[in-house]
C-alpha positions in Angstrom: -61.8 27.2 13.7 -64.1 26.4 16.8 -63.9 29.1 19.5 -66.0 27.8 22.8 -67.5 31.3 23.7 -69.3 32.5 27.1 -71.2 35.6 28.0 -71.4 37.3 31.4 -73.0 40.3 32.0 -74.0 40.6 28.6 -70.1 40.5 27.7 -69.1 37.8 25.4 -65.5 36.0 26.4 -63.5 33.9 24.3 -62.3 30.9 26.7 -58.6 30.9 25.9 -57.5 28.8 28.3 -59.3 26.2 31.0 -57.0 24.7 33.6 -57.8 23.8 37.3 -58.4 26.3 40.2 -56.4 24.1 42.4 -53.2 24.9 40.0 -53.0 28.7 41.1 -53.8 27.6 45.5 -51.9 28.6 48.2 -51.3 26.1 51.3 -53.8 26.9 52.8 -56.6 26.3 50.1 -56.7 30.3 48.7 -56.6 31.6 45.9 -52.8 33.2 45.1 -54.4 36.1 42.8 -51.2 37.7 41.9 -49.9 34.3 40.2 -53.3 34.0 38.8 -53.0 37.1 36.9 -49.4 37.0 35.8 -50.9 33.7 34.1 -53.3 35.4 32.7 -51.7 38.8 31.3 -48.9 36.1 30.1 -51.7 34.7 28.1 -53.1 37.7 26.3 -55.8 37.6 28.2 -58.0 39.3 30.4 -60.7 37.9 32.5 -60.7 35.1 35.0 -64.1 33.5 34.9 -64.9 30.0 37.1 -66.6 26.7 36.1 -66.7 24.6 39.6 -63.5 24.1 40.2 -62.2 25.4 36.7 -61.0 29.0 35.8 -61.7 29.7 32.2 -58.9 32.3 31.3 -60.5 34.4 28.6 -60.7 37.0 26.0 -62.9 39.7 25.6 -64.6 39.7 22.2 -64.7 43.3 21.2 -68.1 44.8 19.3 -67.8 44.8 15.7 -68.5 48.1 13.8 -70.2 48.7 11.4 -69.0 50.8 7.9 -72.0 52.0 5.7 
C-alpha cells in the first residue's frame, strides 16, 4: 500500500484526500471554512494543508512507541 506522506512543522501527515480549493469557495472567492471542515471531520481527518490551489485533507501519523 503506497501512502503519499508530508511533514510540516516536524509533523508528519498522511494526505487522505487532495481535491481543489476552488470546491470549498464562497461567491466571492473565500474560503467557506465551516464546509471545509465538515469535509474534513467527515473524512476522519484532521488537518487542511494547501498545495497552490489544492488542499491536501490529511491525517496525522501518530509516534510509534517503543516496547523493550
Amino acid at each position: 500500500m503506497n501512502r503519499e506522506l508530508i511533514t510540516k512543522d516536524d509533523i508528519m501527515y498522511e494526505i487522505i484526500k487532495t481535491v481543489n480549493a476552488h470546491m470549498f469557495a464562497n461567491k466571492d472567492g473565500s474560503i467557506n471554512q465551516h464546509i471545509l471542515g465538515m469535509y474534513v471531520h467527515d473524512n476522519n481527518c484532521d488537518r487542511v494543508l494547501q498545495r497552490e490551489n489544492t488542499f491536501l485533507i490529511c491525517k496525522q501519523i501518530e509516534e510509534g512507541v517503543i516496547i523493550g
